[in-house]
C-alpha atoms as a printed R data frame, in Angstrom:
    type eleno elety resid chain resno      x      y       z
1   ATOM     1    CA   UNK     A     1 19.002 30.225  52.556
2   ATOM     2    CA   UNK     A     2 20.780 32.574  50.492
3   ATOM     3    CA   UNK     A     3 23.822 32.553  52.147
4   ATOM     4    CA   UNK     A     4 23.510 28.749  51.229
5   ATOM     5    CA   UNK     A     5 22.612 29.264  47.431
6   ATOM     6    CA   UNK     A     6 25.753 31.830  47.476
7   ATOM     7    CA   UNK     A     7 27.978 29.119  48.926
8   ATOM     8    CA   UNK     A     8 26.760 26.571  46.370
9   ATOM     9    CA   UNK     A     9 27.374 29.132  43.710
10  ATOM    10    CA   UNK     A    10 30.615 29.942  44.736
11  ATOM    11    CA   UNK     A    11 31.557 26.337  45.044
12  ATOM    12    CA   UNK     A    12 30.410 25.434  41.766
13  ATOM    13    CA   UNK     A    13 33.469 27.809  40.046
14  ATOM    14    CA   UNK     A    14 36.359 25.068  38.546
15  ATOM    15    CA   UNK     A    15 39.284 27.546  37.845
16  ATOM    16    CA   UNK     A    16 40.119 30.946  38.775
17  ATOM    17    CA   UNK     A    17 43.052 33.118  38.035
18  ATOM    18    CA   UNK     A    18 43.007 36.096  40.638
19  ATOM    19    CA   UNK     A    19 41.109 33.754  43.327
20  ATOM    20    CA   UNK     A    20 41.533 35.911  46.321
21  ATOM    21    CA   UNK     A    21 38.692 37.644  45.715
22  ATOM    22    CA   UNK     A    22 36.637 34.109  45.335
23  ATOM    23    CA   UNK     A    23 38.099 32.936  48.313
24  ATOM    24    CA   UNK     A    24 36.984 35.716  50.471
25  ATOM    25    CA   UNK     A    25 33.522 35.754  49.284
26  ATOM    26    CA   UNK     A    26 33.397 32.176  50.232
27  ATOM    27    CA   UNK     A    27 34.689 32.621  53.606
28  ATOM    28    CA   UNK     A    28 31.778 35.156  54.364
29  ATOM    29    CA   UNK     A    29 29.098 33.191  52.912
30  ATOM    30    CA   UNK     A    30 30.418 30.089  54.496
31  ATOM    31    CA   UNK     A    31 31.035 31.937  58.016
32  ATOM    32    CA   UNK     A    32 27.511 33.735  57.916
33  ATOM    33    CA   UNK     A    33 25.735 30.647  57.302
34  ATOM    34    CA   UNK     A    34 27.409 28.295  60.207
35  ATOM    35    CA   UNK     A    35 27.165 31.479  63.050
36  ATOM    36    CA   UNK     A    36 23.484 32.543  61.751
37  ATOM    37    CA   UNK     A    37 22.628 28.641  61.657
38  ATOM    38    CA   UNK     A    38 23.752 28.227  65.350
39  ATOM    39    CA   UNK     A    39 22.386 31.191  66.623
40  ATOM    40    CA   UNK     A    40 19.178 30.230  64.505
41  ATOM    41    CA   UNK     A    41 19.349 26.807  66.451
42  ATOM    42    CA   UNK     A    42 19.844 28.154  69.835
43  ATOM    43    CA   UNK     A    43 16.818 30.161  69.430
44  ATOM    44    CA   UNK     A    44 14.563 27.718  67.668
45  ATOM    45    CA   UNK     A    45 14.930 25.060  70.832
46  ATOM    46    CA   UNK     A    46 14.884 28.068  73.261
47  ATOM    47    CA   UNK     A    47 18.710 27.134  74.372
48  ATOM    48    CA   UNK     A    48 19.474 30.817  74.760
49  ATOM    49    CA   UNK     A    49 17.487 31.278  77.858
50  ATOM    50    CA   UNK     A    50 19.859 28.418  79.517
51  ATOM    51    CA   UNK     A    51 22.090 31.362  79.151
52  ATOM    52    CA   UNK     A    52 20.807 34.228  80.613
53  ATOM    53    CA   UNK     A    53 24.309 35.890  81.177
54  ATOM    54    CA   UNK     A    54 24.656 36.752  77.125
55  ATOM    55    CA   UNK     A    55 22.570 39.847  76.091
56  ATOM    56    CA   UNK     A    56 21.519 37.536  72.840
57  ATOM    57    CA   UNK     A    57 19.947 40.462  71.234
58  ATOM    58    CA   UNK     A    58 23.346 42.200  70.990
59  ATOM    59    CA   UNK     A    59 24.611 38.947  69.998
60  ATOM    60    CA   UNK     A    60 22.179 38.849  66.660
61  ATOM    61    CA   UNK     A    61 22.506 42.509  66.213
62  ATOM    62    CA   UNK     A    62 26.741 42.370  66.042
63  ATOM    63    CA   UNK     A    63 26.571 38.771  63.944
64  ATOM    64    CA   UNK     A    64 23.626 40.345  61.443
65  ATOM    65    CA   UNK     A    65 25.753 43.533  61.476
66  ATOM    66    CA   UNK     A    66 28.745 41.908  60.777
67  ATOM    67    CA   UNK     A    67 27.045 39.756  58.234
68  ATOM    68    CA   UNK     A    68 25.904 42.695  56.079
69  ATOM    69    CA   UNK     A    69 28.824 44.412  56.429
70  ATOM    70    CA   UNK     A    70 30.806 41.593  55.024
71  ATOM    71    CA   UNK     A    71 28.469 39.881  52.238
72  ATOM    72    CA   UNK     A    72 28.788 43.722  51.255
73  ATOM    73    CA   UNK     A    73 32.395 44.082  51.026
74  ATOM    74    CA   UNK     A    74 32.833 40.378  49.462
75  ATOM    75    CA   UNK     A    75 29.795 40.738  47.114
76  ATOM    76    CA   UNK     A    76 31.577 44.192  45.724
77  ATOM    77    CA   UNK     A    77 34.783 42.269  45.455
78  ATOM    78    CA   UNK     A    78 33.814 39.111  43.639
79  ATOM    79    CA   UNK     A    79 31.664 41.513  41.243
80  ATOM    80    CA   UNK     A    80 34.718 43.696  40.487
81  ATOM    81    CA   UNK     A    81 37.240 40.611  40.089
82  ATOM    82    CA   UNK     A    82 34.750 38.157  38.295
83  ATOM    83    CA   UNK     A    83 35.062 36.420  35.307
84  ATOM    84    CA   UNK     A    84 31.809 36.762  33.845
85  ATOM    85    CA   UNK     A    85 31.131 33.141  34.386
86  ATOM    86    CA   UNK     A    86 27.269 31.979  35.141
87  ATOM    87    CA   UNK     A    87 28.591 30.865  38.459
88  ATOM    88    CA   UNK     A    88 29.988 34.085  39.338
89  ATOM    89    CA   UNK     A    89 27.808 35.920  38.496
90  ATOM    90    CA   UNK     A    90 24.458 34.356  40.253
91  ATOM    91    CA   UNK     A    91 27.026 34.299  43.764
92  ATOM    92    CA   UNK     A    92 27.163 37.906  43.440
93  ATOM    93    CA   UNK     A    93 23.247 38.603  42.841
94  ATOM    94    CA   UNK     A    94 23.131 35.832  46.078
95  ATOM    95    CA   UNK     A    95 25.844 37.870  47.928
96  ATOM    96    CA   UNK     A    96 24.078 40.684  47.532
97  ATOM    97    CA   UNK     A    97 20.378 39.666  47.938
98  ATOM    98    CA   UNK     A    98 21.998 38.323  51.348
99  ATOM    99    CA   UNK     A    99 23.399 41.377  52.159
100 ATOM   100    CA   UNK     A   100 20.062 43.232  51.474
101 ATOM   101    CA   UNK     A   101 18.281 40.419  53.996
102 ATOM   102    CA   UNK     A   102 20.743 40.501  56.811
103 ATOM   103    CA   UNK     A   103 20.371 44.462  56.331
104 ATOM   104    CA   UNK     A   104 16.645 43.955  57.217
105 ATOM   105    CA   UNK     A   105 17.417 41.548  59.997
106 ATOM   106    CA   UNK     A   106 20.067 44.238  61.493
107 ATOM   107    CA   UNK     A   107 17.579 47.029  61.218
108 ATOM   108    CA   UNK     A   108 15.011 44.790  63.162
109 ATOM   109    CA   UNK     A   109 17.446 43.669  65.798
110 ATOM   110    CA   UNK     A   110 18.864 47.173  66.466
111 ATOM   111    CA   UNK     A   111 14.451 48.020  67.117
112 ATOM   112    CA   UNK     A   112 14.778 44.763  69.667
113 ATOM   113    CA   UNK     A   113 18.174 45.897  71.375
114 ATOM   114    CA   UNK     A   114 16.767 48.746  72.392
115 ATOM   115    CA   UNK     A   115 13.935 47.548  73.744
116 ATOM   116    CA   UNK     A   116 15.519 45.017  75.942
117 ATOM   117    CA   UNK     A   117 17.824 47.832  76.842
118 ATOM   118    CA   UNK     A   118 15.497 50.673  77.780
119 ATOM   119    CA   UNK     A   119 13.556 47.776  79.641
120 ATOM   120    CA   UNK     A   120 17.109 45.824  81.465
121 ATOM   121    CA   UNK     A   121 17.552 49.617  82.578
122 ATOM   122    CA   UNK     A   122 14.252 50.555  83.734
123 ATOM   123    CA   UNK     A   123 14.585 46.849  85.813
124 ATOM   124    CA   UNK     A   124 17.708 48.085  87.526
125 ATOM   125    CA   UNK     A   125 16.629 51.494  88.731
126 ATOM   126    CA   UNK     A   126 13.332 50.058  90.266
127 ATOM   127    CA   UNK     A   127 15.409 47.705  92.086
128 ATOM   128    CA   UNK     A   128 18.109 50.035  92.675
129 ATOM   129    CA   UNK     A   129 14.906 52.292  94.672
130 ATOM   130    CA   UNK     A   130 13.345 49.144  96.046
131 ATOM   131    CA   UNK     A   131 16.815 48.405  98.116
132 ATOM   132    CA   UNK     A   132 17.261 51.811  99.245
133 ATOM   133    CA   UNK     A   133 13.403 52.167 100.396
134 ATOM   134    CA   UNK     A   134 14.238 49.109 102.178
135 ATOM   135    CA   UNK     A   135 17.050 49.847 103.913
136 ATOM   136    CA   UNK     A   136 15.893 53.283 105.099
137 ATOM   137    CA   UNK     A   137 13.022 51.721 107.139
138 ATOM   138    CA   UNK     A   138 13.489 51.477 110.376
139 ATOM   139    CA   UNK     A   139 12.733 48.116 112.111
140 ATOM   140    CA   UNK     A   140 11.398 48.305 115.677
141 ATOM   141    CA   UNK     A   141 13.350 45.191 117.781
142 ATOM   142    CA   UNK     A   142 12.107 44.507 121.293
143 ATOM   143    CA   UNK     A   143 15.265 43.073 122.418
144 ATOM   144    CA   UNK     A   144 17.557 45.937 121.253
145 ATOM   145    CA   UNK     A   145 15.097 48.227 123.250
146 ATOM   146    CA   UNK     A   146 15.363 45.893 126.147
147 ATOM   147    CA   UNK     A   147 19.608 46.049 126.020
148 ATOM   148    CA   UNK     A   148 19.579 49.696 126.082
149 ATOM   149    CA   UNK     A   149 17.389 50.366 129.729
């Protein structure tokens, strides 16, 4: 929602004279709100466990990551090159207050990652013991016995 309301914001500026800076902030907000709203979507209708061959908590940890990183960098920009409009000015309090709630959300999924992790590795060492318990025992076959007198 607030990358929305910083998109809006951002959208609502007429003229610009340095409008790199604009441009940029717009690409983030823009970008973070299609890739959050998809991943949002595939999670919502439980589409990601179609897929069980993505690690999708890695995949919202590197796009909330990401997220913050950017909405920081683009936030710091458009406050630095701004023009002191009312438009501006509200995308950077957005841009930040986004950066602030994707921050959260990275902190939280970086908890989740490494539960799934410690739990994916646990998984594979317990079957990783089961197979070689199993193929240590030693199977008694009447009919190789019978070859051998």
């Amino acid at each position: 929602v607030l990358a929305l309301t910083a998109f809006i914001c951002i959208e609502t500026i007429m003229e610009c004279s340095p409008c790199e800076g604009l441009y940029f902030f717009e690409f983030v907000s823009c970008s973070a709100l299609v890739v959050t709203g998809a991943l949002l979507l595939l999670f919502s209708l439980n589409l990601h466990t179609r897929i069980p061959q993505i690690n999708w908590n890695l995949t919202d940890l590197v796009n909330t990551g990401l997220s913050t990183f950017f909405f920081f960098i683009a936030s710091v920009v458009l406050a630095a090159l701004n023009h002191k409009t009312g438009a501006e000015i509200a995308a950077v309090v957005f841009g930040f207050l986004a950066m602030a709630v994707y921050a959260v959300n990275t902190f939280l999924a970086v908890g989740k990652w490494r539960v799934s992790s410690r739990q994916q590795s646990s998984r594979q060492t317990s079957d990783y013991i089961r197979a070689r318990t199993e193929s240590r025992e030693v199977v008694h076959r009447p009919e190789i016995q019978r070859l051998d007198a």
